[in-house]
VEXKOLDO-804626 format. One record per residue: x, y, z of N, C-alpha, C in turn; residue number from 1. Coordinates in steps of 0.02 Angstrom, whole numbers. Example, Ala and Ser with C-alpha at 12.3 -4.5 7.8 and 13.67 -1.06 7.14 Angstrom:
// residues 2
{{660 -284 390} {615 -225 390} {660 -165 390} 1}
{{642 -112 354} {684 -53 357} {645 2 394} 2}
// end
This chain:
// residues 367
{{24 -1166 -148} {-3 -1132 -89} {-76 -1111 -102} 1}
{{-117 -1105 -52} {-204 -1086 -50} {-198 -1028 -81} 2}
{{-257 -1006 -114} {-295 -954 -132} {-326 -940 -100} 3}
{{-367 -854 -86} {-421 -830 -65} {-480 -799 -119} 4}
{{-531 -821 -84} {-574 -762 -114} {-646 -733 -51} 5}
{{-639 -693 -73} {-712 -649 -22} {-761 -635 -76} 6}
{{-815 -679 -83} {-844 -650 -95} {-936 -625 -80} 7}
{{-940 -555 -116} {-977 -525 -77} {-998 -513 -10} 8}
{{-960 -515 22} {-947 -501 89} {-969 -439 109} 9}
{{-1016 -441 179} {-1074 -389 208} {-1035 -392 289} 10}
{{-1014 -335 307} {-996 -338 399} {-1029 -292 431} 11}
{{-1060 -285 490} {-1095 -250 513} {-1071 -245 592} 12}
{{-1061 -178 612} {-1074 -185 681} {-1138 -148 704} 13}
{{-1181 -181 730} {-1255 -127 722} {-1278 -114 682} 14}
{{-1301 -51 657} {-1343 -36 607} {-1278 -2 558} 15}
{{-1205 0 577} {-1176 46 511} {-1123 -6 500} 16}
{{-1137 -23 429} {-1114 -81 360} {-1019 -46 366} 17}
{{-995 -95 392} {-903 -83 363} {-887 -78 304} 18}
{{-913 -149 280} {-903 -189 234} {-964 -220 185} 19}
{{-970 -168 110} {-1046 -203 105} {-1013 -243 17} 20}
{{-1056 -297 21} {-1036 -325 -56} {-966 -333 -69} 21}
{{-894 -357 -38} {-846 -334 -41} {-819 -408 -94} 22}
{{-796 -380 -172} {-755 -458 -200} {-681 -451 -196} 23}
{{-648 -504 -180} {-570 -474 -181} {-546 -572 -182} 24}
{{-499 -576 -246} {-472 -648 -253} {-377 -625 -238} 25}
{{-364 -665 -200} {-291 -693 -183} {-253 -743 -214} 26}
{{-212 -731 -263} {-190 -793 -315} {-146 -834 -252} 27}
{{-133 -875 -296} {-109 -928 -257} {-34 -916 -256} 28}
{{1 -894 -173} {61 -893 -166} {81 -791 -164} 29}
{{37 -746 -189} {15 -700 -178} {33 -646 -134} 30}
{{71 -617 -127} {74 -550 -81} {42 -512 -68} 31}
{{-43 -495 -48} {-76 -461 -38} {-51 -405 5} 32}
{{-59 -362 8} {-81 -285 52} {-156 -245 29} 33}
{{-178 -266 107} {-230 -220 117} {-201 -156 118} 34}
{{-216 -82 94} {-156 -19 112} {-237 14 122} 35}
{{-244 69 166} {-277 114 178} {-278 162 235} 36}
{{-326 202 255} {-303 231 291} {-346 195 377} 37}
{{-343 226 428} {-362 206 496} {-444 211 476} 38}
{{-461 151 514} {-535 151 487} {-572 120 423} 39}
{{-535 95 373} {-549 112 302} {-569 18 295} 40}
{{-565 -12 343} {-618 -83 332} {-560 -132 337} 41}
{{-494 -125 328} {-436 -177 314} {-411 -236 362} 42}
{{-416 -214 430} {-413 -237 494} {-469 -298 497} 43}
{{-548 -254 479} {-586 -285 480} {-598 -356 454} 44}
{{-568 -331 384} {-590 -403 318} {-514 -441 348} 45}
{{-460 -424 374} {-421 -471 402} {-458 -521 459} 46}
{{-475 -486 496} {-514 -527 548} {-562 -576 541} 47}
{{-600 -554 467} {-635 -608 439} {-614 -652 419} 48}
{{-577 -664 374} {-536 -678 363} {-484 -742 401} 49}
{{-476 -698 467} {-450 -756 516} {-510 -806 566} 50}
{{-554 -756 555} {-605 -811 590} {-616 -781 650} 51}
{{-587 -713 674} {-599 -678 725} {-665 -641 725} 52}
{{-689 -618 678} {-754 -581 677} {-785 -644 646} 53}
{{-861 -629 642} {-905 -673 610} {-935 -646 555} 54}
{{-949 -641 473} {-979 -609 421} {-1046 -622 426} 55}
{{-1078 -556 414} {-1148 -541 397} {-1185 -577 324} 56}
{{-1148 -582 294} {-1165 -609 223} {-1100 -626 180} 57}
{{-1120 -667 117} {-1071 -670 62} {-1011 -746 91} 58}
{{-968 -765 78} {-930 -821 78} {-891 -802 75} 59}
{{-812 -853 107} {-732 -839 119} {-724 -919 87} 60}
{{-662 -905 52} {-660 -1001 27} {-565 -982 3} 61}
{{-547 -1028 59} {-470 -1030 39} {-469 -1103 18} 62}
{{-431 -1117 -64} {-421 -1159 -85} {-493 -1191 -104} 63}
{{-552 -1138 -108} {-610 -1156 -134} {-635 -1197 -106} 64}
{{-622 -1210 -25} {-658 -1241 25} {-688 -1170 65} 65}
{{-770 -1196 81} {-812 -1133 100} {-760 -1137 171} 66}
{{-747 -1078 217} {-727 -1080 281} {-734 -1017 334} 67}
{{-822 -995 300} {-839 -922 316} {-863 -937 383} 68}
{{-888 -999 429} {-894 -995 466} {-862 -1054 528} 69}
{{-783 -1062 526} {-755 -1129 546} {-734 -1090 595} 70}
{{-709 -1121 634} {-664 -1098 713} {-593 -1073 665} 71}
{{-558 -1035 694} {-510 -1020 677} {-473 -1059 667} 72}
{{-447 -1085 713} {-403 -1149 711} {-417 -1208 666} 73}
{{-473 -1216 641} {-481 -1248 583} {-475 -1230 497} 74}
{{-453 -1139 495} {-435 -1132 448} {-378 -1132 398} 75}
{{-338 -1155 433} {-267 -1158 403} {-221 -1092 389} 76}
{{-235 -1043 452} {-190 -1003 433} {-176 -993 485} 77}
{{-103 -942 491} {-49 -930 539} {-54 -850 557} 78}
{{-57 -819 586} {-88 -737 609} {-17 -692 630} 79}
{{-5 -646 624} {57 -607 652} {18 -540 677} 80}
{{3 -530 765} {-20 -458 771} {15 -422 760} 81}
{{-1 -341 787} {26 -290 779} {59 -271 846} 82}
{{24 -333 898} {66 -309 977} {100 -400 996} 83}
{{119 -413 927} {172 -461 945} {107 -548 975} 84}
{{85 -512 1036} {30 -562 1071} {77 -623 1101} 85}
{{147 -608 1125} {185 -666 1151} {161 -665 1232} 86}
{{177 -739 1258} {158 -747 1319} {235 -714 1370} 87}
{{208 -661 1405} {284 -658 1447} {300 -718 1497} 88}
{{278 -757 1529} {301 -803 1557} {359 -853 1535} 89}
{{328 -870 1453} {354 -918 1413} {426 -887 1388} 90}
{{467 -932 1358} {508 -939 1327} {516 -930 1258} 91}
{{557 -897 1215} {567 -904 1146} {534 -973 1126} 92}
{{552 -1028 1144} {521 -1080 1117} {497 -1113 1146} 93}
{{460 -1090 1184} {397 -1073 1220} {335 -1071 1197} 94}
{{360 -1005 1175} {311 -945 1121} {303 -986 1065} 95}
{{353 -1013 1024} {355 -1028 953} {311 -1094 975} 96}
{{327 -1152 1027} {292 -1215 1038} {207 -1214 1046} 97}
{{198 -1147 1074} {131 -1161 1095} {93 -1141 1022} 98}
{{42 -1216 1065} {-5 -1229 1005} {12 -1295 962} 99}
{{68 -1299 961} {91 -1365 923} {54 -1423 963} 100}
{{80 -1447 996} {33 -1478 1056} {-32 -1515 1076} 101}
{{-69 -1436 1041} {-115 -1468 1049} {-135 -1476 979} 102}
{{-115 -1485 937} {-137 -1506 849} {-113 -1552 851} 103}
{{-79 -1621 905} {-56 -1675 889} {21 -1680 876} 104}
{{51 -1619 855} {117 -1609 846} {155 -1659 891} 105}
{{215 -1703 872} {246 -1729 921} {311 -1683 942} 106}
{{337 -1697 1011} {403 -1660 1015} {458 -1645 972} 107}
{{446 -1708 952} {513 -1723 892} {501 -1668 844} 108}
{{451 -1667 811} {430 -1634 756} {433 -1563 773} 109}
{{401 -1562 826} {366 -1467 856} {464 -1465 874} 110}
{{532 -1472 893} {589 -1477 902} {598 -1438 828} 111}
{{586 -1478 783} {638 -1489 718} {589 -1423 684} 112}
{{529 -1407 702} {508 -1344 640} {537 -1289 702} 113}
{{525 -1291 768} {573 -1232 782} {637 -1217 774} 114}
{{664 -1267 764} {746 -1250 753} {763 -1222 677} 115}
{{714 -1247 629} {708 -1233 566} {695 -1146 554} 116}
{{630 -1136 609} {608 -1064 602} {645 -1008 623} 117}
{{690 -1026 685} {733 -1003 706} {790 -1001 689} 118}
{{821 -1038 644} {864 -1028 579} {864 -998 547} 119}
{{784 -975 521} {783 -940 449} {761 -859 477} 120}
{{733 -882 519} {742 -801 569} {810 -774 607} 121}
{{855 -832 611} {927 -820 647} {920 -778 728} 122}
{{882 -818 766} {845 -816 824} {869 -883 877} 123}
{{914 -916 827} {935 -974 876} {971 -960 950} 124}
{{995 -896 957} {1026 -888 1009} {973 -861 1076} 125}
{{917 -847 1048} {857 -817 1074} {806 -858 1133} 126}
{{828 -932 1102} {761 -957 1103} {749 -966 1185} 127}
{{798 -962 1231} {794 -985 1304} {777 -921 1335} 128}
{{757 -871 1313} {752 -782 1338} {674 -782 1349} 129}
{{660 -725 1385} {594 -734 1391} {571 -640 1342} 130}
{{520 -641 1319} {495 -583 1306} {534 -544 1300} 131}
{{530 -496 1376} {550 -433 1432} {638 -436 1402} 132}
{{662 -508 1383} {733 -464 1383} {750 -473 1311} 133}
{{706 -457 1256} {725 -468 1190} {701 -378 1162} 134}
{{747 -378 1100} {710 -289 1093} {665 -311 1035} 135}
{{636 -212 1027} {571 -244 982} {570 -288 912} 136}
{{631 -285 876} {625 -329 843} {640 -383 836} 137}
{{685 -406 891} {671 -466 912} {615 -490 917} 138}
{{573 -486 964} {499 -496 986} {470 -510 921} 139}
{{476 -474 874} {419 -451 820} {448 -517 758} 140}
{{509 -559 770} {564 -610 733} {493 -680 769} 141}
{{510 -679 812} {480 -724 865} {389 -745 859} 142}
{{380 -674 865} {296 -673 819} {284 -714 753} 143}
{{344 -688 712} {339 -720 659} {351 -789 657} 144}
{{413 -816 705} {423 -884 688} {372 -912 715} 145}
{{293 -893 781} {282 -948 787} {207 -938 732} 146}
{{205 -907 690} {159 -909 622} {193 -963 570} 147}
{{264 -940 573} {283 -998 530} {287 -1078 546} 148}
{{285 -1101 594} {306 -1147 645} {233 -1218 636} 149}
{{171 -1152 616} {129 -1206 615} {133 -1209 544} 150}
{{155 -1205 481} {190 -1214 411} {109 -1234 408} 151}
{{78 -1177 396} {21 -1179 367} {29 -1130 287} 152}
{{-7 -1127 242} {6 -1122 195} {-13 -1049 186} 153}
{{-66 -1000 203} {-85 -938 238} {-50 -913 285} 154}
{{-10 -852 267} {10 -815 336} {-39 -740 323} 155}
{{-73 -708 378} {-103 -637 398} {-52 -594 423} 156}
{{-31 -555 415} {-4 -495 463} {-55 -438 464} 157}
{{-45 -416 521} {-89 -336 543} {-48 -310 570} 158}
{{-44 -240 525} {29 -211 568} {89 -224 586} 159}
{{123 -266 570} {151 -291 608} {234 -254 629} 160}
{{245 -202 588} {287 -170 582} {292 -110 644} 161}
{{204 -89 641} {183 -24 672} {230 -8 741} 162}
{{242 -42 781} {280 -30 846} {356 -24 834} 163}
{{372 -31 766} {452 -24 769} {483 35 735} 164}
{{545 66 784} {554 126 728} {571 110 665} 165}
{{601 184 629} {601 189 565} {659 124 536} 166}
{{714 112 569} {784 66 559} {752 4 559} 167}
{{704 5 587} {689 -65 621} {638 -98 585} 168}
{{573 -51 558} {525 -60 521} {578 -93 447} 169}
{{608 -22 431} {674 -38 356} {673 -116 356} 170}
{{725 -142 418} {747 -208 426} {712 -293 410} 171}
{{645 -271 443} {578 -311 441} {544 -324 383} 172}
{{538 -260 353} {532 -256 288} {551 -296 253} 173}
{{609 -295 248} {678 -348 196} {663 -398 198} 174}
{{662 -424 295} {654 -481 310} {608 -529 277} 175}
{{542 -487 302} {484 -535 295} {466 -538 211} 176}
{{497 -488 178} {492 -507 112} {535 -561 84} 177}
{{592 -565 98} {631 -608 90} {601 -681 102} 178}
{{568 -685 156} {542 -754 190} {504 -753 132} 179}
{{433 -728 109} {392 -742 57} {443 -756 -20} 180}
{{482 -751 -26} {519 -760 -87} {563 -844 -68} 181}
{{580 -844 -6} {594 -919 4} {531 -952 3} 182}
{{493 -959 39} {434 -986 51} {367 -999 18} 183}
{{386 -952 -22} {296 -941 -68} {247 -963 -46} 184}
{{214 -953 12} {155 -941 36} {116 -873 40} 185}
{{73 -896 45} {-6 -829 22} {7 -800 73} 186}
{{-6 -723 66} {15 -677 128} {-40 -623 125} 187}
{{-86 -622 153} {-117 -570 155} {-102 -506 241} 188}
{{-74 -456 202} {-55 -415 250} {-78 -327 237} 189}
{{-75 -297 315} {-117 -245 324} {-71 -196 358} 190}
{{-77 -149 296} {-58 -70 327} {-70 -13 290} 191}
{{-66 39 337} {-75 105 310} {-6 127 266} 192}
{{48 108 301} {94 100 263} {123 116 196} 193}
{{107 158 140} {102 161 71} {184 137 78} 194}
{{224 132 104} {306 108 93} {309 41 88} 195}
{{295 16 136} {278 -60 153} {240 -83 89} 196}
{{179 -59 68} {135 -88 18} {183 -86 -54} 197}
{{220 -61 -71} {246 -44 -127} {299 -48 -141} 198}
{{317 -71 -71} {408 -123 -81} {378 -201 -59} 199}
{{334 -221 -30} {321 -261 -31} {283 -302 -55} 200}
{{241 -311 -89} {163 -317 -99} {171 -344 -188} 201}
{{143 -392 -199} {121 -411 -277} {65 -394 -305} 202}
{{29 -378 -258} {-46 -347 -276} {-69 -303 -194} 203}
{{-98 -263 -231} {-119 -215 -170} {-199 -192 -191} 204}
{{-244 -190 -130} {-310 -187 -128} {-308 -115 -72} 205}
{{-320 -63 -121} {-328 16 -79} {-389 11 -59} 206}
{{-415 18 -10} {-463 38 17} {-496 78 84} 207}
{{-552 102 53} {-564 171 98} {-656 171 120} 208}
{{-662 176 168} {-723 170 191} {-733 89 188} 209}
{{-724 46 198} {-765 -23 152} {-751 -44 95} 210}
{{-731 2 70} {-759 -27 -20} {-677 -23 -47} 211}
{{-657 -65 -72} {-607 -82 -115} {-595 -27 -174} 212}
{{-551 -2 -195} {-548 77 -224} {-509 71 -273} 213}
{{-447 12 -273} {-398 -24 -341} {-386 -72 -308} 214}
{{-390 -140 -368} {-336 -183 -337} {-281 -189 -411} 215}
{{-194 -188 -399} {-173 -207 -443} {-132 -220 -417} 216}
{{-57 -197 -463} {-11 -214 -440} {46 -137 -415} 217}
{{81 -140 -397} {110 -77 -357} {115 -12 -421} 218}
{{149 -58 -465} {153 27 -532} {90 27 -555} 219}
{{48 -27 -555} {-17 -2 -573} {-59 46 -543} 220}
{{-67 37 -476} {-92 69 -405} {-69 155 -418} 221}
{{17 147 -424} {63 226 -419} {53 257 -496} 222}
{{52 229 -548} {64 256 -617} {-39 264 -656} 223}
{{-90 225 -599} {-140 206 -662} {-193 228 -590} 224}
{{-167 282 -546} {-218 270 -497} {-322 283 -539} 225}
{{-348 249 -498} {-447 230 -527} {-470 312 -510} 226}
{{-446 324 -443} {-491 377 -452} {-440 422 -408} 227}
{{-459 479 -379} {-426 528 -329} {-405 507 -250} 228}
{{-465 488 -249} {-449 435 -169} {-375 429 -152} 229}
{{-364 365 -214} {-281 337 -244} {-241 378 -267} 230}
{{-246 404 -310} {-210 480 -317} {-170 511 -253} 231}
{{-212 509 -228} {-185 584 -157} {-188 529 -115} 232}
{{-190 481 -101} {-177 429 -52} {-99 389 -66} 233}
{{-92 363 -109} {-18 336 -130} {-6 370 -168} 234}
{{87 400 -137} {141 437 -173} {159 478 -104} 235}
{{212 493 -107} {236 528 -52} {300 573 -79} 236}
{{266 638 -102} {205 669 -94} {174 667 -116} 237}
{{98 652 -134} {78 644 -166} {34 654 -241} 238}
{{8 642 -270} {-1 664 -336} {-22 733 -341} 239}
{{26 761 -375} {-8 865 -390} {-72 853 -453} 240}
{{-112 893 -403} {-205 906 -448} {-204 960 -460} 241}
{{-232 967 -490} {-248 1025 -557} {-312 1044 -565} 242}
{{-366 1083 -545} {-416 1109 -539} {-439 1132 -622} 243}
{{-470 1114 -667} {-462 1137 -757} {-546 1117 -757} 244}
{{-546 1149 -814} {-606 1128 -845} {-593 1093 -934} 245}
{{-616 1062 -980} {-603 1042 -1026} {-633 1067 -1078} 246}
{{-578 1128 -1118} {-601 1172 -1180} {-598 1132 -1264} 247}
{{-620 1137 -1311} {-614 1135 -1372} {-568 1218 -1408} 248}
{{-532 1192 -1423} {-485 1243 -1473} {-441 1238 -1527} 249}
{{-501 1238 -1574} {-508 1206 -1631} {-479 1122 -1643} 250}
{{-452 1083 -1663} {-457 1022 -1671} {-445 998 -1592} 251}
{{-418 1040 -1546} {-368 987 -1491} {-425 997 -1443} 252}
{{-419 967 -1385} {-442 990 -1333} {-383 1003 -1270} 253}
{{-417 1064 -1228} {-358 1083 -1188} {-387 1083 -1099} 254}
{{-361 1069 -1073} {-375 1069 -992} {-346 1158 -984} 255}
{{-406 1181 -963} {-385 1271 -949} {-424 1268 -871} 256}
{{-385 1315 -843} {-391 1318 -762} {-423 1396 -764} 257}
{{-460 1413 -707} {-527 1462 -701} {-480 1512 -732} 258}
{{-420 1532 -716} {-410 1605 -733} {-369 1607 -787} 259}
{{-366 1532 -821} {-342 1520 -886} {-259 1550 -892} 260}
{{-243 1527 -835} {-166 1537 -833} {-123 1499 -840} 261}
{{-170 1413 -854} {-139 1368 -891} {-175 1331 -940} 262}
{{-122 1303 -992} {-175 1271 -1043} {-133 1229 -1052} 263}
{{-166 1138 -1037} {-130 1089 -1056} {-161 1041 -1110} 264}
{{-118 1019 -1152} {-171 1006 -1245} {-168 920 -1191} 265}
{{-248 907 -1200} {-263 818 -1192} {-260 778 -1258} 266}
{{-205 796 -1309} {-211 777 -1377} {-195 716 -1360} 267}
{{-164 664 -1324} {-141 615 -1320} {-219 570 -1280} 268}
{{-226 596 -1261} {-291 582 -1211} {-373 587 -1262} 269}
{{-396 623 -1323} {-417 644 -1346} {-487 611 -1334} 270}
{{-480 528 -1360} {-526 482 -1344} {-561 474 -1282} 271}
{{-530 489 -1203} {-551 498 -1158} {-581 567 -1141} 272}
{{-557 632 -1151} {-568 677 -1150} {-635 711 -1171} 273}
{{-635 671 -1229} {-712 689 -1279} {-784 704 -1245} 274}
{{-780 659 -1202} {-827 659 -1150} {-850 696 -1110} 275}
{{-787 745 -1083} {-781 801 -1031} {-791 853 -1061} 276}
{{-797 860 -1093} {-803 926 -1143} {-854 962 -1115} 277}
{{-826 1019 -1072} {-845 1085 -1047} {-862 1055 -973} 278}
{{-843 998 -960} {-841 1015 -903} {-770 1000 -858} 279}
{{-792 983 -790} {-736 1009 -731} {-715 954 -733} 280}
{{-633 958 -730} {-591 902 -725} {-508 909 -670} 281}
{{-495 860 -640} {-465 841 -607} {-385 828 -665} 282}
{{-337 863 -659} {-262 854 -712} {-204 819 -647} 283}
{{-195 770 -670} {-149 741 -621} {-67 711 -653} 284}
{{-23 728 -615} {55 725 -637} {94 704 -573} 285}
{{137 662 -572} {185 632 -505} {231 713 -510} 286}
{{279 691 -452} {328 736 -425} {378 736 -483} 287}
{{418 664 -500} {450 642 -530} {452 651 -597} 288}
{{379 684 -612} {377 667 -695} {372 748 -717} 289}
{{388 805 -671} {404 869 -701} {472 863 -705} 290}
{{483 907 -758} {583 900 -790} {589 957 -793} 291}
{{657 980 -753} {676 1047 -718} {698 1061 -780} 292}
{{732 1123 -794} {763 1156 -847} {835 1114 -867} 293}
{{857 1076 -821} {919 1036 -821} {907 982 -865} 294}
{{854 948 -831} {821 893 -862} {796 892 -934} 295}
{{770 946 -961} {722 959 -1015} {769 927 -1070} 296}
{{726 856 -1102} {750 838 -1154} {690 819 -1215} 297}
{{712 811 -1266} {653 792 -1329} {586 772 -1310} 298}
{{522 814 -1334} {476 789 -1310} {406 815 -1326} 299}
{{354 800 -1336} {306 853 -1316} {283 872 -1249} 300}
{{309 923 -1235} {300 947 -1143} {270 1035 -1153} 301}
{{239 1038 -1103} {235 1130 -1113} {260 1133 -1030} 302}
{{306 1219 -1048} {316 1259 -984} {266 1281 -953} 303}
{{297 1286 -882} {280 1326 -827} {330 1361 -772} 304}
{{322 1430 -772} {353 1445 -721} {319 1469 -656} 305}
{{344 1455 -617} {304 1417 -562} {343 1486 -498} 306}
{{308 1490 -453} {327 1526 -407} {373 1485 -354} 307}
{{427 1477 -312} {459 1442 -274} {413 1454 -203} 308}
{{397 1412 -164} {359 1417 -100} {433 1417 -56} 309}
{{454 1314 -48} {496 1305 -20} {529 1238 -35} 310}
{{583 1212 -4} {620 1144 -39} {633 1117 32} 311}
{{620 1047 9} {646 990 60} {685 950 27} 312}
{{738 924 79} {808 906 49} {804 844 97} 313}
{{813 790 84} {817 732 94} {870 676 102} 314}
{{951 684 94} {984 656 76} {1003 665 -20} 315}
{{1016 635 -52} {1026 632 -121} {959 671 -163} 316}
{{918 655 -149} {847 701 -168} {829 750 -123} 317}
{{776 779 -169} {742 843 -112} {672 859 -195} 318}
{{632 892 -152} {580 926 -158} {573 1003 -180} 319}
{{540 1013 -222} {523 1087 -237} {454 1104 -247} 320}
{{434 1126 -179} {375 1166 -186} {352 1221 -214} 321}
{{304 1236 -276} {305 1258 -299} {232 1282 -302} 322}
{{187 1350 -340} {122 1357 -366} {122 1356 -410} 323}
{{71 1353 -435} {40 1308 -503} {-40 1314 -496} 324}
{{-51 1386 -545} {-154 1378 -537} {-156 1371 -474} 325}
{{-125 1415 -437} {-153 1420 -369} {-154 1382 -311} 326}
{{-95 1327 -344} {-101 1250 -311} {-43 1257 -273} 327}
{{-17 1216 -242} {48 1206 -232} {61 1139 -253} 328}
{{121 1125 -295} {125 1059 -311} {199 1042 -290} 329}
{{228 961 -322} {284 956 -305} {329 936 -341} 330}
{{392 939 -372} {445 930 -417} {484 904 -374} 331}
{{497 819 -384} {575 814 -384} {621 847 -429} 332}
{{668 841 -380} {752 865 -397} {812 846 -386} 333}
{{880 842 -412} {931 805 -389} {943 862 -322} 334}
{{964 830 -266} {980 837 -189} {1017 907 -205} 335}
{{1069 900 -254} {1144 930 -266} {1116 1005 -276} 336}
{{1049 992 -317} {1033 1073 -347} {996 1099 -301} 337}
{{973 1079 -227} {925 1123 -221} {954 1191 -198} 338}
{{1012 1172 -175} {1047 1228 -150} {1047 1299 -215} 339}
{{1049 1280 -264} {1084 1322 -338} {1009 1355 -350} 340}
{{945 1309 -318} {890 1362 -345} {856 1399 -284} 341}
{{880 1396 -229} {863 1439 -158} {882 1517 -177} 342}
{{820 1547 -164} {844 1615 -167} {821 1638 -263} 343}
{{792 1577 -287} {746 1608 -362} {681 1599 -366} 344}
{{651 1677 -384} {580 1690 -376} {521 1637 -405} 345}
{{561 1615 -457} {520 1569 -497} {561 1495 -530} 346}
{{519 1449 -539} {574 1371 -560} {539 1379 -616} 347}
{{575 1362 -690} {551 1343 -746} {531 1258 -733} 348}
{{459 1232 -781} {469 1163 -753} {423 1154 -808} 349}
{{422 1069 -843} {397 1050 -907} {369 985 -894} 350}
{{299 1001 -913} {270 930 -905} {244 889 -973} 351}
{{258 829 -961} {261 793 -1027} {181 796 -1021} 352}
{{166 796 -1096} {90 773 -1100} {64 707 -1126} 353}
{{124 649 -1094} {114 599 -1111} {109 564 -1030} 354}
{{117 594 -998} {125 594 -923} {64 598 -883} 355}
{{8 628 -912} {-46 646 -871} {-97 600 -831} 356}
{{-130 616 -800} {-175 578 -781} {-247 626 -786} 357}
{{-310 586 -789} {-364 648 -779} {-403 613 -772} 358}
{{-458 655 -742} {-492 626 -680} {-559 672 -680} 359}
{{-623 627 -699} {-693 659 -703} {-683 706 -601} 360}
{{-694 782 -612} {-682 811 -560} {-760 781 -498} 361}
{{-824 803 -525} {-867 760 -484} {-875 705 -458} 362}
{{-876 633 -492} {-852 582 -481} {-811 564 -435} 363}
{{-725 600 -470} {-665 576 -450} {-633 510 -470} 364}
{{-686 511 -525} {-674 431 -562} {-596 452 -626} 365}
{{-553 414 -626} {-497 412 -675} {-541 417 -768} 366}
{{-539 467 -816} {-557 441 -864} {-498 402 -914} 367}
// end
C-alpha cells in the first residue's frame, strides 16, 4: 500500500500561516490520526492532502510520486466526510456506484466491488434504500463502502464518527478498525477524539496551532508526552502537573513546590534534571500511576496525603479528586472502594519515582 509524506508544507489563508514548514511521513499501510483540538491545522493538512485545498509551498508525494498539485481524482485516494456527503435521491448502490462510471469501471466490475463492499460492511440488505430511510450508522457504513469501492490504496476520514452517538461512535470504531486490519491500506484519519486516536491509530501526529507537537505511537504519545500541550491534551483525565522548582540537597536533586510542602527526589531522572537546577519545573504523573494505600507495594515511592475534593464513579472504575500543592489532581481507583473512602478528610497516595515525567516549566518542553 502507498506511503505519504508532506513535506515542508506552508498553507495560508491570507496573511495568517495554518500551516508553516509542516514534515510528517506515513509508512506504508499505516494508521495515521491527525488528533487535536478544533482549529489546530488537521482538517486542513487533510484537505491537502486530498487535493481540496491548494498548498502554498513544500511537496505531497504518495508512493514518492510528486501529487501536490493534481486534480483530486487523479490522486488515488478514497475520502470519508464527516456529513456522510451521500446523494439523497440515489440509492445505496447508487451512492456506492457513483463515480465508478466515470473512471471507465464496467458494470460487471462496479456490480462485483459493490457486492464485495457491502459484504464486508454487511449492508447487503441496504443497498435498494435511499439515504432518509437508513439510521446514522447506517449512512456512515455506506460512506464508507463507497471509499472502499474505488479500492484505491489511500483511504482519508474527517470525522467521521462526529455525528454518531456514544453506542454508535463505540461500534464504528471496531468496525473501521477491523476493515484496516483486513485490508491494510494507508489511512490517514482526523479527530479530536483522544479515544478514537488511541484505540485506533498506529501512529498519531498531535497537533496544535499548525505545528505538529508528537508524532509516535499511542503509549508513546500517553506514557512519553514532548511537551505540556500533550500532557494535558491526551489522557482523560488528564495528566496531574505539579508547579516545583528544582533544589540540590546534598547529592540528590529534589522537585520542591513554593511552599515546600512537597519534595519529590529526581534521583532517577538526575541526568536530565542537572540542567534545571534552580529553576521552575513542570512534575508530571498519570491518574493510574498513584497507588492508594491498598495498592502500595515494593518500591521507591514517597507519600502524600492529599485532601479529598470529590469522586467520580464510572462503572468498575472511578476517580479521586484530590489536592496536591494546591493542585487538584487525579487518582484512579477500583469502582468497589470509592464508596469505603467517601466521607475521609484526607486519601493517603504514593507516587513511584520511577513514574515521573518533567517538563522545562517555560518552554513546556519534556526534559
Amino acid at each position: 500500500m502507498p506511503s505519504i509524506a508532506f513535506n515542508n508544507i506552508v498553507k495560508k489563508f491570507g496573511a495568517l500561516t495554518v500551516i508553516e514548514n509542516l514534515n510528517l511521513s506515513v509508512g506504508d499501510g499505516e494508521f495515521l490520526v491527525l488528533l487535536g483540538p478544533s482549529g489546530c491545522g488537521k482538517t486542513t493538512l487533510l484537505n491537502l492532502l486530498a487535493g481540496l485545498l491548494e498548498i502554498d509551498d513544500g511537496e505531497i508525494l504518495i508512493d514518492e510520486r510528486d501529487v501536490s498539485y493534481l486534480d483530486p481524482k487523479d490522486r488515488g485516494l478514497a475520502m470519508v466526510f464527516q456529513s456522510y456527503a451521500l446523494y439523497p435521491t440515489k440509492t445505496v448502490r447508487g451512492n456506492m456506484n457513483f463515480g465508478l462510471s466515470s473512471r471507465g469501471i464496467t458494470r460487471a466490475e462496479a456490480d462485483r466491488r459493490i457486492d464485495w463492499a457491502s459484504k464486508l460492511l454487511q449492508i447487503e440488505h441496504l443497498l435498494d434504500r435511499k439515504p432518509s430511510q437508513l439510521s446514522g450508522g447506517q449512512r456512515q457504513r455506506v460512506a464508507i463502502g463507497r471509499a472502499l469501492v474505488k479500492q484505491y490504496g489511500v483511504c482519508l476520514f474527517d470525522e467521521p464518527l462526529s455525528n454518531l452517538d456514544a453506542k454508535l461512535r463505540n461500534e464504528m470504531r471496531i468496525e473501521i478498525k477491523k476493515l484496516h486490519n483486513q485490508l491494510k491500506n494507508t489511512v490517514v484519519y482526523v479527530t479530536h477524539d483522544q479515544v478514537e486516536a488511541m484505540t485506533m491509530a498506529t501512529k498519531i501526529a498531535v497537533m496544535n496551532k499548525g505545528v505538529i507537537q508528537q508524532f509516535g505511537t499511542p503509549d508513546e504519545i500517553y506514557n512519553e508526552p514532548a511537551n505540556l500541550f500533550v500532557a494535558d491534551f491526551v489522557g482523560s483525565p488528564a495528566m496531574n502537573l505539579l508547579d516545583c522548582v528544582v533544589r540540590r540537597n546534598g547529592s540528590d536533586l529534589v522537585a520542591v513546590d513554593e511552599k515546600d510542602s512537597i519534595r519529590i527526589s529526581l534521583g532517577e531522572y538526575r541526568w536530565k534534571a542537572k540542567a534545571a537546577e534552580g529553576k521552575p519545573v513542570k512534575i508530571g504523573f498519570r491518574a493510574e500511576e498513584l497507588l492508594t494505600e491498598e495498592r502500595q507495594d515494593a518500591g521507591n515511592t514517597v507519600r502524600f496525603d492529599c485532601p479529598v475534593e470529590y469522586f467520580e464513579k464510572s462503572g468498575p472504575d472511578a476517580f479521586a479528586f484530590l489536592t496536591m500543592s494546591g493542585r487538584s489532581i487525579a487518582v484512579r481507583i477500583d469502582g468497589r472502594d470509592a464508596n469505603r473512602y467517601r466521607g475521609k478528610p484526607a486519601l493517603p497516595v504514593y507516587l513511584p519515582l520511577t513514574k515521573l515525567n518533567v517538563f522545562d516549566a517555560p518552554t513546556g518542553q519534556r526534559l
